[in-house]
C-alpha positions in Angstrom: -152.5 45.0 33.0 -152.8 41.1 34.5 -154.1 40.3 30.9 -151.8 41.4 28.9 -148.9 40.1 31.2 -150.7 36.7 31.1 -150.6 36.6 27.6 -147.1 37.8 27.3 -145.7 35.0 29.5 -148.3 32.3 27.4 -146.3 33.7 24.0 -142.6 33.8 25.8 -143.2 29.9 27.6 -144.8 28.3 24.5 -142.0 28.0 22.0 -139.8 26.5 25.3 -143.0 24.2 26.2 -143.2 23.0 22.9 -139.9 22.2 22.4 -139.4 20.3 25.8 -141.9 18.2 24.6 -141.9 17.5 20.9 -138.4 17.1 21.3 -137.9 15.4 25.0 -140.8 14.6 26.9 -142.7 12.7 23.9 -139.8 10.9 22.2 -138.5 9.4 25.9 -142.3 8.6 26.8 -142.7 6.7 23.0 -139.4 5.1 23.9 -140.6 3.6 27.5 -143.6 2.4 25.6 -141.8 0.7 23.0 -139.4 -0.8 25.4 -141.9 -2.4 27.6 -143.9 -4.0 24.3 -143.2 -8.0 23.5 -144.5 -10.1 21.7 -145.9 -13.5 23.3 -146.1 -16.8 22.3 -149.2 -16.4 20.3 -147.9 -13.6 18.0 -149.6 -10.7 19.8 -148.2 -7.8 21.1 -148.3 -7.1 24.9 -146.5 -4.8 28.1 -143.6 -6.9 29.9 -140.4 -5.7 31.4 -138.1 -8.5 29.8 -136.6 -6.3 27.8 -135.2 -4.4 30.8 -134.3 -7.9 32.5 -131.7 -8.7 30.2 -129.7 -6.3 30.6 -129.5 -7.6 34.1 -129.0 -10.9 33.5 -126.5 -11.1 30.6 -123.0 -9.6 32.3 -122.0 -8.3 29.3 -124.5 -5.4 28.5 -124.1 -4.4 32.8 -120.7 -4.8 32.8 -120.0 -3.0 29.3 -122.5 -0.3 31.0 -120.6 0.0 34.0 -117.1 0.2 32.1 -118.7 2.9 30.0 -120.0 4.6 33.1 -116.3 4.3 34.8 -114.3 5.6 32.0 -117.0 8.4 31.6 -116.1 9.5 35.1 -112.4 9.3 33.8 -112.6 11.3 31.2 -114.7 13.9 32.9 -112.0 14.3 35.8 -109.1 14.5 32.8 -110.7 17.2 31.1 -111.4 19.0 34.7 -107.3 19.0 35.7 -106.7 20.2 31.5 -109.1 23.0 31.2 -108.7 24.2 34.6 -105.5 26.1 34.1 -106.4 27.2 30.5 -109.2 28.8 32.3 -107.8 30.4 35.0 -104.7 31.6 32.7 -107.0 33.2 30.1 -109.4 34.6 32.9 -106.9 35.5 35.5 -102.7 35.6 34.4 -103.3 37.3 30.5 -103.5 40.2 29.6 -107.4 41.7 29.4 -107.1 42.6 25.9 -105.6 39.4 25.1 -108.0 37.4 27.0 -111.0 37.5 23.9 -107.9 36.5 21.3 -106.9 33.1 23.6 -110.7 32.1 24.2 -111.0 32.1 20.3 -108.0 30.2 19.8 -108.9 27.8 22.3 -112.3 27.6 21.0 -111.7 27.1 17.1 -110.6 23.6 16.6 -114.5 23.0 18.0 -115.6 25.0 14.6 -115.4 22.0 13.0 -117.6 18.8 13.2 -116.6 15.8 15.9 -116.0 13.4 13.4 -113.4 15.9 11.5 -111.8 16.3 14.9 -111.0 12.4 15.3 -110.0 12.0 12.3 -107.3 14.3 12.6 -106.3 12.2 15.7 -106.3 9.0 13.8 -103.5 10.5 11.3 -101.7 11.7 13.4 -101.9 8.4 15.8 -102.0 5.7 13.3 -99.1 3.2 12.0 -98.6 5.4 9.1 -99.2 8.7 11.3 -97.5 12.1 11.8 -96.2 10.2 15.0 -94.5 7.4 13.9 -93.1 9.2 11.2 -90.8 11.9 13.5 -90.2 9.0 15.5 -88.7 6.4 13.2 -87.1 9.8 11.6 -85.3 10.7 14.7 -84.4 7.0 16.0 -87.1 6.9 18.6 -88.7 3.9 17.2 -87.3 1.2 15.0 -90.8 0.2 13.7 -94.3 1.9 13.8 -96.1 1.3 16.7 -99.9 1.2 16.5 -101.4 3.8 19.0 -104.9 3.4 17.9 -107.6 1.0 18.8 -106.8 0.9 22.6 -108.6 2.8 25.7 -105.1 5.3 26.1 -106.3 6.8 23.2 -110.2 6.0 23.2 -110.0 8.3 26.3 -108.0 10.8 24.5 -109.6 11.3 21.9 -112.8 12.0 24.5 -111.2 14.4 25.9 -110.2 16.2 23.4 -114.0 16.2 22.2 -115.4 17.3 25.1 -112.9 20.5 26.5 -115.1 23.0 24.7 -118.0 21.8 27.1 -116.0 22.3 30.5 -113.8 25.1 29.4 -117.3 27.9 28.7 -118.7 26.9 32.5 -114.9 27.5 33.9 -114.2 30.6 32.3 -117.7 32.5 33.1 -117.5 31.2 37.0 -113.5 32.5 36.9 -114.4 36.1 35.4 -116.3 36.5 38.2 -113.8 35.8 40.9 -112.1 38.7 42.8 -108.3 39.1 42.1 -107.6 40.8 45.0 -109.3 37.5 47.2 -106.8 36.0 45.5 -103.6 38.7 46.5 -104.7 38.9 49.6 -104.1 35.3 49.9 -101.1 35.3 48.6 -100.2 38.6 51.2 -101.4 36.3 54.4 -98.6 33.9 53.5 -101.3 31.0 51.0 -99.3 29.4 48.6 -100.8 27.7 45.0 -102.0 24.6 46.6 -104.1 26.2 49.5 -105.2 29.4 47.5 -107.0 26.9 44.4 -108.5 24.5 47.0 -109.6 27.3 49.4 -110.7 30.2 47.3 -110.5 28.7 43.6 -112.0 26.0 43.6 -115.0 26.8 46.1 -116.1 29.8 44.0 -115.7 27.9 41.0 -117.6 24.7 42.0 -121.1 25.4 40.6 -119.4 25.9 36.9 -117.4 22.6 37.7 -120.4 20.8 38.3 -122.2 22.3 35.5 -119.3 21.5 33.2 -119.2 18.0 34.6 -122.6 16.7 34.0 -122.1 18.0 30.4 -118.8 16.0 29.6 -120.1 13.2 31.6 -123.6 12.7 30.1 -122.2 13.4 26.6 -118.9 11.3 26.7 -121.6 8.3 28.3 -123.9 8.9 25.1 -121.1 9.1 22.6 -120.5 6.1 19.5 -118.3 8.0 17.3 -115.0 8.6 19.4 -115.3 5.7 20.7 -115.8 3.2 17.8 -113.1 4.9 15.6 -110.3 5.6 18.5 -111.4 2.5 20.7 -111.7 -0.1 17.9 -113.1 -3.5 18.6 -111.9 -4.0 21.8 -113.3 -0.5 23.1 -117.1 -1.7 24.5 -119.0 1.3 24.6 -123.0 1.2 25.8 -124.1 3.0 23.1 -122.7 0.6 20.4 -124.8 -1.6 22.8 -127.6 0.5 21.6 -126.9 0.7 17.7 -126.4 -3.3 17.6 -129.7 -3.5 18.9 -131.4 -0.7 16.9 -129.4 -1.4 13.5 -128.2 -4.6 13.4 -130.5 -6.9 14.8 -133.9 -4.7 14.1 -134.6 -5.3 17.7 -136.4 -1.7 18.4 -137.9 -2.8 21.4 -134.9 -3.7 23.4 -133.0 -1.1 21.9 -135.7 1.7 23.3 -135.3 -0.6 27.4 -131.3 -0.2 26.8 -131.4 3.5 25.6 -134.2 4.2 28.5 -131.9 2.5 31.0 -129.0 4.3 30.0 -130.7 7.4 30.4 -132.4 6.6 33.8 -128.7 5.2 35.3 -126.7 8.3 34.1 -129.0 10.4 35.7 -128.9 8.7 38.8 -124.7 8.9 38.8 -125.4 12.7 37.9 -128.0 12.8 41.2 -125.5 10.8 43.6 -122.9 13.7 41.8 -125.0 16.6 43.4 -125.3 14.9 46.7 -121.3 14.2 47.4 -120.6 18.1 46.1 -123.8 19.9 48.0 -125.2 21.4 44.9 -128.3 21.6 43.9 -129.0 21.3 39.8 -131.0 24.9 39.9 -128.0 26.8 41.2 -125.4 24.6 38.7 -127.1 25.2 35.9 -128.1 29.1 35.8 
């Protein structure tokens, strides 16, 4: 029997193991290795870690960094406080048989591709918009008023992108709350506040985690959202990136600024799991 259970595992693991690393493990180690090649002054190609030192020593790729980083945190704590009630509404208020009908309907704008999504956004916010339109109509406004290309709706538009991802995590960790923890809470005198920071959101907080370093480590790796809500004045790292990559052909210091992105957001998720006494095995089963 040890035989045939050893082989069994070998033939359920593989397909994982391969695709951890064709698709992970040996594209980040390529990149590393690319970032640390340079060419000296003789034409030949060596190892040196300047590629890694500029983004220390020109303030604006650590600073753009760290205002991507900030507003990443921003827009993961926004679409916590949103999705939060819709979850425990659906999971906890409805009606059961209602409950599968809401979680599609909240679900099936995210049918559609990203880029579809923001695009719907931009009519609606631009000059020419839905917006502006009911708002000259009714008086509001006596001329349009731009509400694109700014960080108001940069971060909007982030949000609204990236509800699907903390919205799953919130309603699976909510089915499995107890109702009557939370009548009896309500039948020893607890009121809203105390009852979702006592009973809530403690039973909940591995999904919150889990839902946080989703919406965090996508909204830090996203270009689209940001380059068509944010416009030119919304610096995003991974436009950063694509300047490097695209525009100036500079593959090497592209591959130190995409490396370093990846080894700093995993260090804000890591310092994440220490202040909330998680650990990542437990968040993400």
């Amino acid at each position: 029997m040890k035989p045939g259970i050893r082989w069994g595992l070998v033939i359920f693991i593989s397909p994982v193991l391969a695709w951890l690393t064709l698709l992970i493990v040996l594209p980040q180690v390529d990149m590393f290795i690319m970032a640390i090649r340079a060419e000296n002054p003789l034409g030949e190609m060596g190892f040196s870690l300047g590629n890694f030192k500029l983004f220390f020593l020109e303030p604006i790729y650590w600073r753009t960094f760290a205002r991507t980083a900030i507003f990443s945190v921003l827009v993961t704590f926004l679409t916590f406080l949103i999705t939060m009630p819709v979850a425990f509404y659906i999971t906890k208020v409805v009606s059961p048989k209602f409950q599968g009908f809401l979680a599609v309907l909240v679900l099936m704008p995210f049918w559609v591709s990203e880029l579809v999504r923001v695009y719907g956004w931009m009519i609606l916010l631009r000059e020419s918009g839905v917006i502006n339109h009911f708002l000259l109509k009714f008086g509001v406004l006596e001329q349009p008023m731009e509400m694109l290309y700014n960080d108001v709706a940069m971060v909007m538009g982030l949000v609204y992108t990236s509800m699907l991802f903390m919205l799953v995590p919130l309603l699976s960790a909510l089915e499995s709350l107890d109702n009557n923890l939370i009548e009896a809470a309500y039948d020893l005198g607890g009121n809203v506040w105390s009852i979702a920071m006592r009973i809530v959101i403690p039973h909940c907080l591995p999904g919150i985690v889990s839902g946080s370093i989703v919406v965090f480590m996508l909204t830090l790796g996203n270009y689209l959202t940001p380059n068509l809500m944010g416009g030119k004045n919304g610096l995003w790292f991974t436009e950063q990136i694509y300047n490097q990559f695209i525009a100036s052909f500079n593959w090497n210091q592209g591959s130190a600024f995409g490396f370093l992105l990846l080894i700093l957001s995993s260090g804000i998720i890591w310092l994440g799991l220490k202040l909330t006494h998680q650990r990542l095995g437990k968040v993400v089963q």
